[in-house]
VOBA-1610 file (N, C-alpha, C; in pm, whole numbers, padded with zeros to 5 digits, always signed):
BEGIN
Unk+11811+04241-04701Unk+11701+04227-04607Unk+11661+04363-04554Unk+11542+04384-04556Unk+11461+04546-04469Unk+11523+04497-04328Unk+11525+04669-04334Unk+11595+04731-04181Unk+11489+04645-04084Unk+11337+04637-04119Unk+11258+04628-04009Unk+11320+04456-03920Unk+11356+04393-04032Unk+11423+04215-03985Unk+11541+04275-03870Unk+11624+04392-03873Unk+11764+04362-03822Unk+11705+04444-03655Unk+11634+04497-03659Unk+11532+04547-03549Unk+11551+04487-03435Unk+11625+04454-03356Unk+11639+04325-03286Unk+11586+04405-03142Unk+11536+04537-03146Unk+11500+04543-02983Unk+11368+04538-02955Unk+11307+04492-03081Unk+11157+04453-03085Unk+11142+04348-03023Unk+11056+04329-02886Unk+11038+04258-02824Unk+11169+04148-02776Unk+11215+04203-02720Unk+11388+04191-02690Unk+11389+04007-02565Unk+11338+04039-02497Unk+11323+03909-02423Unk+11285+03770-02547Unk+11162+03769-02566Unk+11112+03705-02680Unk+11195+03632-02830Unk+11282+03714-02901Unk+11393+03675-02986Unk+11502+03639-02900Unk+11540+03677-02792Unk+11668+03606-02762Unk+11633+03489-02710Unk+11518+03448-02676Unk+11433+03318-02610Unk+11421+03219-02772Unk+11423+03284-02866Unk+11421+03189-03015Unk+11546+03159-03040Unk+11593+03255-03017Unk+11768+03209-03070Unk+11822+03094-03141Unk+11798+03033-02978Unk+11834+02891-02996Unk+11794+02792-02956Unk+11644+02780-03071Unk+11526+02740-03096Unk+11547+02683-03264Unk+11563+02555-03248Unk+11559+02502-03395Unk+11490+02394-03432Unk+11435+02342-03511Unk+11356+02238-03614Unk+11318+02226-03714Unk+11245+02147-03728Unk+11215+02100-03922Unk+11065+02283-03936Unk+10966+02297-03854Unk+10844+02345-03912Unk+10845+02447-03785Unk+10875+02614-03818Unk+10777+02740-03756Unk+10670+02771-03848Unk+10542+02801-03734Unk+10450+02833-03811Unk+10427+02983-03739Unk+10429+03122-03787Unk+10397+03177-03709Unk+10243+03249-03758Unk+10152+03247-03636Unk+10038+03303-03632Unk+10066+03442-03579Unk+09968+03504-03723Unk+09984+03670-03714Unk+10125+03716-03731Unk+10128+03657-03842Unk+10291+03728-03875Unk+10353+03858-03908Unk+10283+03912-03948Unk+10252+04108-03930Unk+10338+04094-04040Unk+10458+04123-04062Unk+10530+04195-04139Unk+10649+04095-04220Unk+10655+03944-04115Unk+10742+03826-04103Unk+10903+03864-04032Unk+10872+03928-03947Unk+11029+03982-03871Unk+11064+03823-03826Unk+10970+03753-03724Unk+11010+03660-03701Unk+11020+03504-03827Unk+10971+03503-03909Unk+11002+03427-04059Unk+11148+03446-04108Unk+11140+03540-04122Unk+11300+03588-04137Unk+11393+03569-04010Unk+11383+03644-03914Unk+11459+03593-03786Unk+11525+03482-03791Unk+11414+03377-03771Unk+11431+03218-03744Unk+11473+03159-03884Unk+11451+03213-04001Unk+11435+03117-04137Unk+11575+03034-04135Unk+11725+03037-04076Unk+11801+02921-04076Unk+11802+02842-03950Unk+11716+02868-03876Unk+11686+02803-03742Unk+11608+02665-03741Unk+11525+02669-03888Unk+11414+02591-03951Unk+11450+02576-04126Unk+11378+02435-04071Unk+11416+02400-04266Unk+11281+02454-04322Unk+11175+02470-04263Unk+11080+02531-04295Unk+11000+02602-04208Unk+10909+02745-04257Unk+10838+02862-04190Unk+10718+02862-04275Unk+10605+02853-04180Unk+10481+02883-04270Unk+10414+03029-04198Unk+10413+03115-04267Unk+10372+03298-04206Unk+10218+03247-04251Unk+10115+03298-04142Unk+10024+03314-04167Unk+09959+03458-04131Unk+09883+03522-04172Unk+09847+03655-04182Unk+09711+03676-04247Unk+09584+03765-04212Unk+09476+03813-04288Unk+09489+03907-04319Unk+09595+04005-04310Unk+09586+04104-04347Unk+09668+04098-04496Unk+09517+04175-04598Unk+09580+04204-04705Unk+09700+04216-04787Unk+09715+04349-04707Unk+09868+04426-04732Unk+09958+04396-04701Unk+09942+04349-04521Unk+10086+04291-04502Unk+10083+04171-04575Unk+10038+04048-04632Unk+10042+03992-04689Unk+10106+03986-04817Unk+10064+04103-04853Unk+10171+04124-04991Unk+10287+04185-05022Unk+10313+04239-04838Unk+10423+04232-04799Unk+10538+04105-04791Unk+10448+04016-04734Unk+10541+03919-04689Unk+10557+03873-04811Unk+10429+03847-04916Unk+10526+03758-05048Unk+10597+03828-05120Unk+10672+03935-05086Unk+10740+03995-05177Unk+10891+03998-05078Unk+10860+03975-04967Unk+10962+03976-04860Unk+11029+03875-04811Unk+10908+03718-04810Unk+10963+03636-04757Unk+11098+03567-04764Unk+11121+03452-04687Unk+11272+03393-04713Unk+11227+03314-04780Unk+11337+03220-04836Unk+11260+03108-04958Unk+11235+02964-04916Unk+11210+02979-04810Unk+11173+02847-04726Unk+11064+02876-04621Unk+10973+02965-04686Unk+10856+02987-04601Unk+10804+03008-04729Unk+10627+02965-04665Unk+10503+02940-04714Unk+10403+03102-04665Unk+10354+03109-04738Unk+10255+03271-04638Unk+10092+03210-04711Unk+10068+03220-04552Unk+09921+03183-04630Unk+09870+03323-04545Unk+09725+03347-04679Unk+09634+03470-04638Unk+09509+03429-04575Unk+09502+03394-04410Unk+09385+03340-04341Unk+09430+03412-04197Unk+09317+03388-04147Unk+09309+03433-03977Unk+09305+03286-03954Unk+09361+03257-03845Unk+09380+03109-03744Unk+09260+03159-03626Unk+09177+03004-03643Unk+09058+03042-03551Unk+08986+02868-03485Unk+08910+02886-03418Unk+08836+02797-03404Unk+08811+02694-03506Unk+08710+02755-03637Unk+08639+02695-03698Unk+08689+02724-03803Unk+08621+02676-03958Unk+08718+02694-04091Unk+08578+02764-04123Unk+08600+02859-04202Unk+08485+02961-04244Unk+08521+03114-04318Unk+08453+03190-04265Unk+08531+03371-04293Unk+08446+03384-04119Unk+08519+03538-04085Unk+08536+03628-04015Unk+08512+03752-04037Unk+08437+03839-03974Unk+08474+04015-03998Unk+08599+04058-03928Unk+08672+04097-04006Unk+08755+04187-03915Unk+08805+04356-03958Unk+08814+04416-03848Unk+08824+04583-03883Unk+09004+04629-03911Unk+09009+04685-03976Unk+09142+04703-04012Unk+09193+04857-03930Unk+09277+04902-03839Unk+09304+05029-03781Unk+09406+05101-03814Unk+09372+05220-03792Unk+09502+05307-03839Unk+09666+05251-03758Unk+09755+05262-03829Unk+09857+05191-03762Unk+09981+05233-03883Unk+09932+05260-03980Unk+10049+05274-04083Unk+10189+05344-04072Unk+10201+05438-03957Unk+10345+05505-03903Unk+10384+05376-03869Unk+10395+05264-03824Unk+10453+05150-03761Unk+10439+04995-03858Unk+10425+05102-04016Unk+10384+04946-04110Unk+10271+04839-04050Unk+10181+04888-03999Unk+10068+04853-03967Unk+10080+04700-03884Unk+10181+04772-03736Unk+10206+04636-03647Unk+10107+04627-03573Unk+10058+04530-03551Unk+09909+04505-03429Unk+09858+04606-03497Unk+09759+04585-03617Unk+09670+04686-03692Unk+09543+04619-03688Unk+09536+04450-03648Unk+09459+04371-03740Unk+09378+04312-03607Unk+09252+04361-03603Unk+09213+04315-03472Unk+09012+04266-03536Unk+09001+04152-03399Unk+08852+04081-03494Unk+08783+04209-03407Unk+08654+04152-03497Unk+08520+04247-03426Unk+08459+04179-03381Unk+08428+04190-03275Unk+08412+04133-03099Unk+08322+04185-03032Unk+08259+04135-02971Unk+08126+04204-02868Unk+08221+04204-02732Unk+08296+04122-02700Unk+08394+04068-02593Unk+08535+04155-02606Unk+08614+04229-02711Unk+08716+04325-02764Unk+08656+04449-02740Unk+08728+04516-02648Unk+08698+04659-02643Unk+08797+04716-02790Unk+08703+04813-02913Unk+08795+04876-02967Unk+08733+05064-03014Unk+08854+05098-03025Unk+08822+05223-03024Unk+08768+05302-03185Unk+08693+05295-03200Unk+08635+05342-03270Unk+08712+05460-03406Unk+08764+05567-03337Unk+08813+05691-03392Unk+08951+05603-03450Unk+08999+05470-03433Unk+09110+05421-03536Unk+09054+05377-03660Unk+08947+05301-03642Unk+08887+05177-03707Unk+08922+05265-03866Unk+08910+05231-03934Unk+08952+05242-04131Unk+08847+05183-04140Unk+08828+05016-04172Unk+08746+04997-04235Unk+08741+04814-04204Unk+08623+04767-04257Unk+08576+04635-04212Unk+08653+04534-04360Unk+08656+04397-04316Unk+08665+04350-04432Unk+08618+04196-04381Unk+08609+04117-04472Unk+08580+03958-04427Unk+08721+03884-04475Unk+08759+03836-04404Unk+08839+03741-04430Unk+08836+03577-04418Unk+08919+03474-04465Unk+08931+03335-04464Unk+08951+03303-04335Unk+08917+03239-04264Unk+08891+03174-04163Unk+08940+02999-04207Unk+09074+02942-04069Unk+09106+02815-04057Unk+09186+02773-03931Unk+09190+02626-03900Unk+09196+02603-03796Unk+09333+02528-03791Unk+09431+02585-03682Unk+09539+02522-03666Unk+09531+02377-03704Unk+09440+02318-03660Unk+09485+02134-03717Unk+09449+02145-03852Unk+09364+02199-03934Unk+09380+02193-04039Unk+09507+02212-04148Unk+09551+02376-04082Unk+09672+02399-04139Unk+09796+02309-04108Unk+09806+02248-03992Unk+09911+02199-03998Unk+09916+02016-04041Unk+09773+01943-04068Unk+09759+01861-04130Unk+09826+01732-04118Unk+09871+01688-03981Unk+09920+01577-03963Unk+10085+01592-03907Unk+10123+01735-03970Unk+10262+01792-03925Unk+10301+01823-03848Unk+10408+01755-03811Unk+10475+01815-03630Unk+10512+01982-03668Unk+10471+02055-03561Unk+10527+02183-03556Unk+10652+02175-03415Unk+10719+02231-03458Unk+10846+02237-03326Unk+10826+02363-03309Unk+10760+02494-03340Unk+10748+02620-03278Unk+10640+02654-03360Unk+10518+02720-03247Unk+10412+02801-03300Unk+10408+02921-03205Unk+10419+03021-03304Unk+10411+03196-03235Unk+10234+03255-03285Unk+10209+03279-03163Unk+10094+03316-03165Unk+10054+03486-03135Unk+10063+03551-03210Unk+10033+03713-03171Unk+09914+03705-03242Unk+09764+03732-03214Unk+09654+03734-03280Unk+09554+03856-03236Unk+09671+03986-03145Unk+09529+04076-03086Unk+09415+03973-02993Unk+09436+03932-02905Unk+09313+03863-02819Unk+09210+03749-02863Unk+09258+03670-02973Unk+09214+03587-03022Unk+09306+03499-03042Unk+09398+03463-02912Unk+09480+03330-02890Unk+09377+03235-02866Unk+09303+03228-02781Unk+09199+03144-02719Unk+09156+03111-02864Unk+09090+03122-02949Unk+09056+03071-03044Unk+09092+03022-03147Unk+09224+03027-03149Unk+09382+03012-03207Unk+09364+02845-03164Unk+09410+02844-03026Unk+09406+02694-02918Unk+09325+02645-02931Unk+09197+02675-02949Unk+09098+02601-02927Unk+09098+02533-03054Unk+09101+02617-03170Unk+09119+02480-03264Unk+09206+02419-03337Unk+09318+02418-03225Unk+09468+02319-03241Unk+09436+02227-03124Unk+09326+02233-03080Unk+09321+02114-02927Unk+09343+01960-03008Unk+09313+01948-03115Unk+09311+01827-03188Unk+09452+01811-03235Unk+09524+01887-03215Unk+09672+01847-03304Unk+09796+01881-03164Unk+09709+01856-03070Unk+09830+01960-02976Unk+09928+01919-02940Unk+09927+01753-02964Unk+10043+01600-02949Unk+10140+01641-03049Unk+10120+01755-03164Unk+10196+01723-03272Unk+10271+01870-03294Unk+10259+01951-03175Unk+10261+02149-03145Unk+10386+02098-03048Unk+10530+02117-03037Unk+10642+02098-02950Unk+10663+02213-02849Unk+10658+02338-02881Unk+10700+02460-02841Unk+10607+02555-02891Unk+10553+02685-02831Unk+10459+02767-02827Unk+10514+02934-02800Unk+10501+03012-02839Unk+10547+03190-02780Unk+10373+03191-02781Unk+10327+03263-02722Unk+10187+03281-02738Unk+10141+03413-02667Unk+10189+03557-02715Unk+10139+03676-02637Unk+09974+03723-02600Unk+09951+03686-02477Unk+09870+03733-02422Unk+09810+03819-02386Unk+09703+03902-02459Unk+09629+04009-02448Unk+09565+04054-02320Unk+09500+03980-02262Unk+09423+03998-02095Unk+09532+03968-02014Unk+09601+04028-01936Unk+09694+04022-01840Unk+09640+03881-01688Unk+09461+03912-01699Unk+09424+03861-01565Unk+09365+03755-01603Unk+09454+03668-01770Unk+09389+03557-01771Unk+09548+03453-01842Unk+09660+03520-01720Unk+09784+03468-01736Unk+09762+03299-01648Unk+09689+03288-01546Unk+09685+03210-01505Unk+09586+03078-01544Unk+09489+03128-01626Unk+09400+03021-01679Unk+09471+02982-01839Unk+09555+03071-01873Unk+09670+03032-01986Unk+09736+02886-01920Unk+09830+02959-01839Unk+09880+02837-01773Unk+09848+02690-01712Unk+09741+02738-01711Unk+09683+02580-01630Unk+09617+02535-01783Unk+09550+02614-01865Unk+09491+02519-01980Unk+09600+02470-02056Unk+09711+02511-02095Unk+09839+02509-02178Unk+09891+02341-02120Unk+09900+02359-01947Unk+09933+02266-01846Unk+09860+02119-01873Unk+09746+02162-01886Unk+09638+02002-01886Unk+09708+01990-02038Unk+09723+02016-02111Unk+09809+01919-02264Unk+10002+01902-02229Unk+10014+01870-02129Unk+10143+01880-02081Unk+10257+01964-02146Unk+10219+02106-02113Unk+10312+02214-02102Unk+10401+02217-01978Unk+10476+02288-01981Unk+10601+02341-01858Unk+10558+02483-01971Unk+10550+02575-01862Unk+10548+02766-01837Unk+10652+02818-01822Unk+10693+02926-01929Unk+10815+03043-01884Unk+10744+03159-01942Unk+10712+03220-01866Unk+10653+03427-01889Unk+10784+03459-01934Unk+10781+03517-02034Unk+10987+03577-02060Unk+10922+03725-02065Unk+10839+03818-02047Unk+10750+03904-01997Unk+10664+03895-01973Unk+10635+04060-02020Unk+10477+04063-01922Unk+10339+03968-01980Unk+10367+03964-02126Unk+10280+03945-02215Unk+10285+03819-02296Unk+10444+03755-02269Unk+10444+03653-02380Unk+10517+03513-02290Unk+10392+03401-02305Unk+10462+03296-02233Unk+10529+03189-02373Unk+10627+03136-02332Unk+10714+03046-02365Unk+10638+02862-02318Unk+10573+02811-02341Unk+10532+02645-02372Unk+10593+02552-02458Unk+10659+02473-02372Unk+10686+02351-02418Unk+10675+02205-02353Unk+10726+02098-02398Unk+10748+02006-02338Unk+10833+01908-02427Unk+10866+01752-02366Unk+10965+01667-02420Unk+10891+01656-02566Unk+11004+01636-02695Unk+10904+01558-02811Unk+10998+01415-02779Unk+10839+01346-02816Unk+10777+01181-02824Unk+10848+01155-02944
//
């Protein structure tokens, strides 16, 4: 296994909060590199990595564990394509590289590389009738659109990590998460912990 899996002080609150976290289906959104695919892969009888980015993508299928799925899509609202800009990031294997283009996203320009379109799909689609017992959501500021189109499957979503980009919209997280009967744990600054009983 790459050094980058044994990494364990990457986001240090967050993995020790998975630990001991187990079920049949992780799906993680924005899987960057699959630290957490690997992490969790005997925690779960199955991991589905999802990712738009190219490269890391062909990272992960050359990396994955053998009980994960990698699909090459952005998780969004609607099922379609997307623009998204790809940024310099490659000293760090291009972690948080992959950000949409946004009228609403401040981004800085002097990183940007280059544009590309990608596959566009929607959590209830991908997960298709399937209970998920953990969905990790890192998407660069496009959680909200992540949720919005899993609102249809959200009876069938057990547990949630979901890092939050806008700091001053921790509290409208919480209360929207809340109305689909969540219970809240911030395990930092950035990443809340959602769950509730499974039915």
């Amino acid at each position: 296994m790459s050094n980058i899996y044994k990494f364990n002080k990457w986001e240090p609150k967050v993995t020790n909060a998975l630990q001991g976290l187990h079920g049949s289906l992780f799906v993680d959104v924005g899987a960057n590199l699959g630290f957490y695919v690997n992490y969790l892969q005997s925690n779960f009888s199955r991991t589905v990595a999802i990712e738009p980015h190219p490269i890391l993508c062909e990272y992960l299928r050359k990396h994955h564990p053998p009980n994960c799925q990698v699909v090459e899509k952005a998780i969004s609202k609607s099922n379609g394509t997307a623009e998204f800009h790809i940024a310099e990031g490659d000293e760090n294997f291009g972690l948080s590289s992959m950000l949409p283009v946004r009228s609403n996203l401040r981004r800085n320009s002097a990183r940007e590389k280059r544009r590309i379109i990608v596959q566009t799909e929607t959590l209830s689609k991908i997960l298709d009738g399937r209970t998920a017992d953990l969905v990790k959501v890192d998407v660069e500021g496009a959680e909200w659109e992540v949720l919005e189109g899993a609102e249809p499957v959200m009876q069938h979503v057990i547990s949630w990590i979901i890092e939050l980009h806008n700091p001053e919209k921790k509290a409208a997280l919480g209360n929207y998460m809340k109305s689909f009967g969540y219970t809240c744990k911030w395990l930092d600054e950035t990443h809340a912990y959602f769950t509730r009983p499974h039915r």
